[in-house]
C-alpha positions in Angstrom: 19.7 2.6 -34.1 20.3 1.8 -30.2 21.5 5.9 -29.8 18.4 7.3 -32.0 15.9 5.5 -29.5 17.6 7.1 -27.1 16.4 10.0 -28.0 13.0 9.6 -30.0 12.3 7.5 -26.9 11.3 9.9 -24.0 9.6 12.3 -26.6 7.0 9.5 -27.3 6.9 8.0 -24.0 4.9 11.3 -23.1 3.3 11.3 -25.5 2.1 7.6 -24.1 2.3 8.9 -20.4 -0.2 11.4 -21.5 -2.9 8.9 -23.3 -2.8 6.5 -19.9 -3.0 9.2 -17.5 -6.0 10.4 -19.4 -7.8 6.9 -20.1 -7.2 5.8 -16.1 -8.7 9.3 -15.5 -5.8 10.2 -13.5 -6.6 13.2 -15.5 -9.9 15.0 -16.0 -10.8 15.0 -19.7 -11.9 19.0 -18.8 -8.3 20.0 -17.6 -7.6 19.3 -21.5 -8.3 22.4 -22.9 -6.3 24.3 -20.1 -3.4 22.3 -20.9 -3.8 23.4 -24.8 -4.6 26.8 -24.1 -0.9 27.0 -22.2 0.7 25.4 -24.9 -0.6 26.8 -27.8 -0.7 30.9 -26.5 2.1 30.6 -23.9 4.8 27.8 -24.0 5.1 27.2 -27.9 4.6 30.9 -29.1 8.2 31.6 -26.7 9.5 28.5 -28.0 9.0 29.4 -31.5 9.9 33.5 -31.1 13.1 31.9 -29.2 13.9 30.1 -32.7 12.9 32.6 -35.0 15.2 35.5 -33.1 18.0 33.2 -32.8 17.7 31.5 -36.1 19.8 33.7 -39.4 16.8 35.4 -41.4 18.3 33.4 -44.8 17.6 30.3 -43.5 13.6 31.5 -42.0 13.1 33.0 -45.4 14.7 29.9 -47.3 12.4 30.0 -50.9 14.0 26.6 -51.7 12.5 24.8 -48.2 9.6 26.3 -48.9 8.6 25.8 -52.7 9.5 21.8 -51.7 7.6 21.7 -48.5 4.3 23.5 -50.1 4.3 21.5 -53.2 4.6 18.3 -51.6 1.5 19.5 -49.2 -0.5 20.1 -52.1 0.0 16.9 -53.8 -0.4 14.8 -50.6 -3.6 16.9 -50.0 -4.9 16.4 -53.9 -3.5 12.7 -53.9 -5.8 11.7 -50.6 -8.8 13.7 -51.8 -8.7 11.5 -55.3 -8.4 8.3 -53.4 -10.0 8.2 -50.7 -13.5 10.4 -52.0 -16.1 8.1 -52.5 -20.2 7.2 -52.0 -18.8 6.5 -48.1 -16.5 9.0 -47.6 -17.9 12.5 -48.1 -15.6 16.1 -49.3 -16.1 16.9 -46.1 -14.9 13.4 -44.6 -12.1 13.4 -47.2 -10.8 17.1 -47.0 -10.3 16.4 -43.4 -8.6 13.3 -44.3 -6.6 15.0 -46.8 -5.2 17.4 -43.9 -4.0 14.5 -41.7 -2.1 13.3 -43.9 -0.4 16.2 -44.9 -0.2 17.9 -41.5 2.7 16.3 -39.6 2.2 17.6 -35.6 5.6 19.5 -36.3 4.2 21.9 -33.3 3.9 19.8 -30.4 6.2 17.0 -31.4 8.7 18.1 -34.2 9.7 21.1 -32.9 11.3 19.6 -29.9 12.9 16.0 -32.0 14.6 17.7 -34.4 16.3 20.0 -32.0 17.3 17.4 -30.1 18.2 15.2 -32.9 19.8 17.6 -35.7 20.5 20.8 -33.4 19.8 24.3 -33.9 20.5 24.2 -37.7 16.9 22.6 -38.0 15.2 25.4 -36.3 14.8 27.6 -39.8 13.3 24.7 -42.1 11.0 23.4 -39.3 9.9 26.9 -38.9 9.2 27.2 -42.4 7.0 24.1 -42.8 4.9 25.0 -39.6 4.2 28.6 -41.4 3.0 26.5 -44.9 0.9 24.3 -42.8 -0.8 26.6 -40.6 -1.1 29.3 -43.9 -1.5 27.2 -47.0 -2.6 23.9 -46.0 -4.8 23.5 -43.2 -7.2 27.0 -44.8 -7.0 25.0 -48.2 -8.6 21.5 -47.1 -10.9 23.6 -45.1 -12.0 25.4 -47.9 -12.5 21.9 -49.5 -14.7 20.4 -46.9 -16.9 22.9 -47.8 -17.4 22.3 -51.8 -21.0 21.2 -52.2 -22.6 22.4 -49.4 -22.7 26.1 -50.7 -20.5 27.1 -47.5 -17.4 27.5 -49.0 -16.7 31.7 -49.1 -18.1 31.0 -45.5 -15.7 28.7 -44.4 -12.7 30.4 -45.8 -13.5 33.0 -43.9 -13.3 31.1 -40.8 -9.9 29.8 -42.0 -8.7 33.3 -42.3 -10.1 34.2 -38.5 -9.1 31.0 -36.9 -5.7 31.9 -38.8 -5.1 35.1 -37.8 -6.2 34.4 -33.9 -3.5 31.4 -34.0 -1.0 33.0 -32.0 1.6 31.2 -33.4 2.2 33.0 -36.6 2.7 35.6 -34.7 5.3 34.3 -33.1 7.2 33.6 -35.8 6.8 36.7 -37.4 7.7 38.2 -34.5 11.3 36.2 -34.1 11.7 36.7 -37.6 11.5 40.2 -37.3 13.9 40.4 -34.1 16.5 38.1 -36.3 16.1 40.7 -39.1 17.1 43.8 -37.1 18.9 41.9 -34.6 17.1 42.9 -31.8 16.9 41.1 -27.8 14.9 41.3 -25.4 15.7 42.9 -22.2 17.1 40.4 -19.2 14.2 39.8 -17.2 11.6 39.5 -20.0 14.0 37.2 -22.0 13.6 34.9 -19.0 10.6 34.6 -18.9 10.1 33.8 -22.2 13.1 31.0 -22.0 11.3 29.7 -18.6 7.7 29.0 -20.8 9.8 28.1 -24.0 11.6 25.6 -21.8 8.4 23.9 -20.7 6.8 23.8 -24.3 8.4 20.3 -25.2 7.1 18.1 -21.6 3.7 19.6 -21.7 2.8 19.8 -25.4 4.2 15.8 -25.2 2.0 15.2 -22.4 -1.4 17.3 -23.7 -1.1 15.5 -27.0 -1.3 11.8 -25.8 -4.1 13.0 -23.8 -5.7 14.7 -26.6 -5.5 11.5 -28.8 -7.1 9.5 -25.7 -9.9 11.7 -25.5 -10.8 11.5 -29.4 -10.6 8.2 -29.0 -12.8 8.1 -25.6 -15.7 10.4 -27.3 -16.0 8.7 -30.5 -18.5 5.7 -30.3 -19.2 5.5 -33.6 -17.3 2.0 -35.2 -15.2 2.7 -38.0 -13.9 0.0 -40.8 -9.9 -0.2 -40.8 -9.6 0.8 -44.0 -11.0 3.7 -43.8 -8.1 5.4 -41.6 -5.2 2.9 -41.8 -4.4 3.1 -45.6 -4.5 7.3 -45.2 -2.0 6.9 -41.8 0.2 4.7 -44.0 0.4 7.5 -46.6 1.2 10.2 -43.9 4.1 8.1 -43.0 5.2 6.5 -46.0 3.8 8.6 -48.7 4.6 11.7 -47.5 8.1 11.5 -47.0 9.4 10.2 -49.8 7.1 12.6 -51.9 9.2 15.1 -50.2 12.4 13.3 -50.7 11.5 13.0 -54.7 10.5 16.7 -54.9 13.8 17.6 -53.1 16.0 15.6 -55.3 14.3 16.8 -58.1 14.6 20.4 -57.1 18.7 20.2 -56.2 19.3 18.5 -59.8 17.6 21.4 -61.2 19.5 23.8 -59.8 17.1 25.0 -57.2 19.1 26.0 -53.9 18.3 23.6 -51.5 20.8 22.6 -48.8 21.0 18.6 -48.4 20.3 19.1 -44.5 18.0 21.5 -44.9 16.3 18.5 -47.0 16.7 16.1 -44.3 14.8 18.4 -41.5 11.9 18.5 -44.5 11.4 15.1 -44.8 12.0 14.1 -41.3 9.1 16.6 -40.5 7.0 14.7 -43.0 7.7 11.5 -41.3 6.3 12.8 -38.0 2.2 11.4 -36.7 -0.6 13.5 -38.2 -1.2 16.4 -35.9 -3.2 16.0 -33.1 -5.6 19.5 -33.9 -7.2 18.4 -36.9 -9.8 16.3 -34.9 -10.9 19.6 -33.1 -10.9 21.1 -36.6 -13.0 18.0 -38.1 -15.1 18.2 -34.9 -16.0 22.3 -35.6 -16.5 21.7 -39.5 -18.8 18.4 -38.6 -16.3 15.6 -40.3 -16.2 12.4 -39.0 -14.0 12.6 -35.6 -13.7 8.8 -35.0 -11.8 8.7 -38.5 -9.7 11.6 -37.8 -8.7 10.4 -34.2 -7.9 6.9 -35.5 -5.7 8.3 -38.1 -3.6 10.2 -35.7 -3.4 7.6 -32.9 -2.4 4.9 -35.8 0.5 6.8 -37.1 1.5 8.4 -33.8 1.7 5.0 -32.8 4.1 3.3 -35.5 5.7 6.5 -36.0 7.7 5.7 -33.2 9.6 3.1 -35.5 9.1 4.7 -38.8 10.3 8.1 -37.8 13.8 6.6 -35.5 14.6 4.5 -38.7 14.1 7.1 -41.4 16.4 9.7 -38.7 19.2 6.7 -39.1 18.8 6.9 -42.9 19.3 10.5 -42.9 22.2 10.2 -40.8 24.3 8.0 -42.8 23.4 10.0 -45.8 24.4 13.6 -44.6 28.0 11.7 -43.1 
């Protein structure tokens, strides 16, 4: 346990150093958004083309990782919309809680553990899971904040847009493609992309504790415990083993599923709730305070969660 801490540590200690440095305002709350805009178009599309091209096009077109990994997003998406819908709790309210708990921040947070904990051999089913997410899931609960209000062709469209401007698709497209025809990139050029790959992990740490302290700076509005504690219990507990069951399930039918490409599944679905969905609940007018407690919660005990469940999936893989 002691040598699995020693690794999950640092990534969540700047993940804290970025929350304090924004609460003490030893960061302005309007550097933010710079900080996102290089991660998101610069350091993590590199870091995620640098994958892609290096990782063997079976494993980033792996049907077995990704039957698994979307059906256990739609049940954990159709599991928290049945629960947690209600005369308090809105579709709007409970779409966007829906997506919290099935979005894992594999972007800023898992890429970067899982390479450093399972090695390049995670890079293809990590890959996979961030495509389903950013595709399937997050356009779907958008689409269902929207039933009732008479909005919903309109904001599916704005799923597609917001989609298809996310530069990280591309990216993986793109590395895909380079691992298909074997293709790399000239000298210079490839070090420059290594450079801002290289950088992704620190600052997309850093930017997402600070992210989390600003949601939790601008929302004034009080919010009872169980409305967001029981849903960042299920994103951690829930969602896992629903992906361990589904896996298990799938190998003794015969589906071909590796057992560690299992392991990097359900070790994405023990990672926090990703840090995004509050912008996304503040654009589609969900309640942000419920969001950014969500996320704060479970990036806050996954810490422990996640360390023991990667000692679990250790002795099982030995």
């Amino acid at each position: 346990m002691l040598a699995i801490l020693s690794v999950t540590f640092p990534f969540f200690a700047l993940v804290l150093c970025g929350y304090l440095a924004a609460r003490r305002a030893m960061l302005p709350l309007a550097a933010i958004p710079g900080l996102n805009a290089f991660v998101l178009y610069f350091a993590l599309p590199c870091l995620l083309f640098r994958f892609g091209a290096a990782t063997p096009i079976a494993q980033l077109l792996d049907g077995g990782v990704a039957g698994v990994y979307l059906l256990g997003a739609l049940l954990m998406v159709g599991l928290t919309v049945a629960v947690t819908l209600s005369h308090r709790i809105s579709w709007n309210d409970a779409a966007f809680g829906a997506l919290v708990a099935a979005f894992p921040n594999t972007g800023f947070m898992g890429v970067p553990l899982l390479l450093a904990l399972l090695g390049p051999a995670s890079s293809g089913p990590v890959i996979v899971t961030i495509a389903i997410d950013m595709v399937v899931t997050s356009s779907l609960c958008i689409a269902l904040s929207r039933v009732g209000s008479g909005h919903g062709r309109d904001a599916l469209r704005n799923a597609l847009r917001g989609m298809v401007r996310n530069p990280l698709p591309w990216a993986i497209a793109l590395g895909t493609l380079a691992s298909a025809a074997g293709l790399t990139l000239p000298g210079p050029l490839l070090r420059t992309v290594g450079l801002l790959a290289d950088a992704a992990s620190p600052v997309a740490l850093f930017t997402m504790g600070a992210v989390l302290a600003r949601s939790q700076m601008s929302s004034a509005a009080a919010t009872h415990w169980r409305d967001y504690v029981p849903v960042a219990f299920k994103k951690l507990l829930l969602h896992p083993l629903l992906m361990l069951g589904l896996g298990l399930g799938a190998r003794a039918l015969g589906v071909p599923l590796e057992r560690q490409a299992l392991v990097v599944i359900v070790l994405v679905a023990c990672l926090p709730s990703a840090s995004n969905v509050a912008i996304l609940a503040e654009r589609f007018g969900a309640d942000t305070g419920r969001i950014a407690r969500i996320i704060l919660v479970s990036t806050a005990l996954s810490f422990l969660s996640f360390s023991a469940t990667v000692v679990l999936a250790r002795h099982w893989l030995q």
